[in-house]
N, C-alpha and C positions, 0 to 999 in steps of 0.2 A: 228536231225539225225535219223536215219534208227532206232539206240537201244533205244534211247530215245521214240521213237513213238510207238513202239513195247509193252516199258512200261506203255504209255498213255491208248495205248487198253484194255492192261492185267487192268489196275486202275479201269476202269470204271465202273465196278461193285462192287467195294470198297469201303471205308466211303471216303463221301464227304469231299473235303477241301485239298487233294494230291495236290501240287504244284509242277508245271514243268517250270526251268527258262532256257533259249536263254541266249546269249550275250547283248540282246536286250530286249527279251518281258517275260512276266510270263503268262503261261498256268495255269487256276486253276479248278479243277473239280468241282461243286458247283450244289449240289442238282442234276437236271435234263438236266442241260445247262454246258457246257466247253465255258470258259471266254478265250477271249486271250487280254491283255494289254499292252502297253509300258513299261518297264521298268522304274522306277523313281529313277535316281542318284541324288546324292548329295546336298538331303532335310536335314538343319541345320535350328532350331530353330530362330526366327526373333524376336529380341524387337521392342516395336512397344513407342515410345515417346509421351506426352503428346504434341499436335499437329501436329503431324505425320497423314499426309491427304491418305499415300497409300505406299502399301508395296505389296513385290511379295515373293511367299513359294512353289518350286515345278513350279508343270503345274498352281499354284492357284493366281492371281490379289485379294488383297483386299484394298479398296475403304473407306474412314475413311472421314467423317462428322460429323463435329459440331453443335448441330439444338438449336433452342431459343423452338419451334413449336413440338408439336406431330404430327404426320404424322402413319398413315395405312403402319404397314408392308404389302409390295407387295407378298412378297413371302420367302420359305425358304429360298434362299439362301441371304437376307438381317436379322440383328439381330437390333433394335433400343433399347438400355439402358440406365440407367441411370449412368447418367456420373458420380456423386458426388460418387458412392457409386468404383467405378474405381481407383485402385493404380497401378500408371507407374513405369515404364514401363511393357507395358504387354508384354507377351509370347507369338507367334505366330506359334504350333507347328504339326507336327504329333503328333496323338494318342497311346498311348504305353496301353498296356496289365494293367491294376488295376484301369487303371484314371476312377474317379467317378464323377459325379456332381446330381443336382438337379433339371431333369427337369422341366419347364415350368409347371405349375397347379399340381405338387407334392410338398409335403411335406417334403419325407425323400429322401435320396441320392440313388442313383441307378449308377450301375458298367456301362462304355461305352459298354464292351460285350455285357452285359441285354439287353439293350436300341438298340443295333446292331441288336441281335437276335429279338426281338419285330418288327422293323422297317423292318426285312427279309431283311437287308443289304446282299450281295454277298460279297463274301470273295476279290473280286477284286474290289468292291467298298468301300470295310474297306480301304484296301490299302492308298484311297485319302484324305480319313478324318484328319481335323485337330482339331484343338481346342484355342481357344483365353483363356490365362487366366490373372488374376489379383491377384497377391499375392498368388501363387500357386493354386489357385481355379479357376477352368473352369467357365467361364463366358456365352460363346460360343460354341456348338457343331456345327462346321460352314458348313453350308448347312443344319443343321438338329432340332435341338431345343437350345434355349436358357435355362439358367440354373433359375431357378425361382428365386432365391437372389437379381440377377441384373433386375427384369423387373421395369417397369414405374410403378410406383403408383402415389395416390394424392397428395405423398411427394414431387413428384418429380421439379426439374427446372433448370437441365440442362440436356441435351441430346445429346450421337451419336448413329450415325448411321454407320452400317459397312454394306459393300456390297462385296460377295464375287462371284467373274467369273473365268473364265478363263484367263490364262495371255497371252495365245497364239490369245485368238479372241479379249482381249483388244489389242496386238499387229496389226492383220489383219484389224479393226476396226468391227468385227463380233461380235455383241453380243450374248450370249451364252443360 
């Protein structure tokens, strides 16, 4: 509306991070760019079962494989772990403001904001992030780093694989 937009303008010389919500979409001011998104209703946490091959969270498809085989992560949006070191059922959830884990090739824990801030995440990209955990501990920053606890080593001999897309292009058969 007319006052709403009024206030966008007046924002825009302001600190970064003002959020303007629709019925529908969230407007965010971020850095040098105005984001505009879809609104996301009625994201509820998902367990995910020991053999549970695929589950859906949000706009997010994820894709759950069992492997014998090490296999080359393709990319971030795939996490390949070790399975033994996994207690079900996991948590499949958005990210909330404290959650901590342990990235990939670090040692000590690090805050999900840090690791946002670092990655120059946008404030309407925080929005879609979830996180896989196992016994309260982030296993999965999903789309973004795995947490170093759960990677493969020479211990390892069982393995999955989690693959996370879109549920709308796994719907249309569009890959993402």
């Amino acid at each position: 509306n007319f006052e709403q937009a009024k206030e966008v303008l007046q924002s825009l010389k302001g600190q970064p991070g003002k959020r303007f919500y629709s019925s529908t979409h969230l407007l965010v001011l971020d850095r040098d760019m105005i984001i505009i998104t879809p609104l996301q209703h009625g994201w509820n946490e998902i367990q995910i079962e020991k053999g549970q091959v695929g589950s859906l969270l949000g706009p997010w498809e994820l894709k759950i494989e069992y492997l014998t085989n090490i296999l080359p992560v393709s990319d971030e949006m795939e996490a390949i772990l070790d399975a033994e070191l996994l207690n079900y059922p996991l948590v499949w959830r958005k990210w909330r403001p404290g959650d901590a884990f342990h990235p990939l090739g670090m040692e000590h824990k690090k805050k999900l904001s840090d690791f946002f801030i670092d990655k120059k995440l946008s404030l309407a990209d925080k929005e879609f992030v979830t996180v896989l955990e196992s016994d309260g501990q982030i296993v999965w920053v999903a789309g973004q780093r795995i947490d170093d606890r759960f990677k493969l080593t020479t211990k390892t001999t069982s393995i999955v694989r989690f693959r996370l897309g879109r549920a709308d292009a796994a719907q249309s058969g569009v890959t993402p």
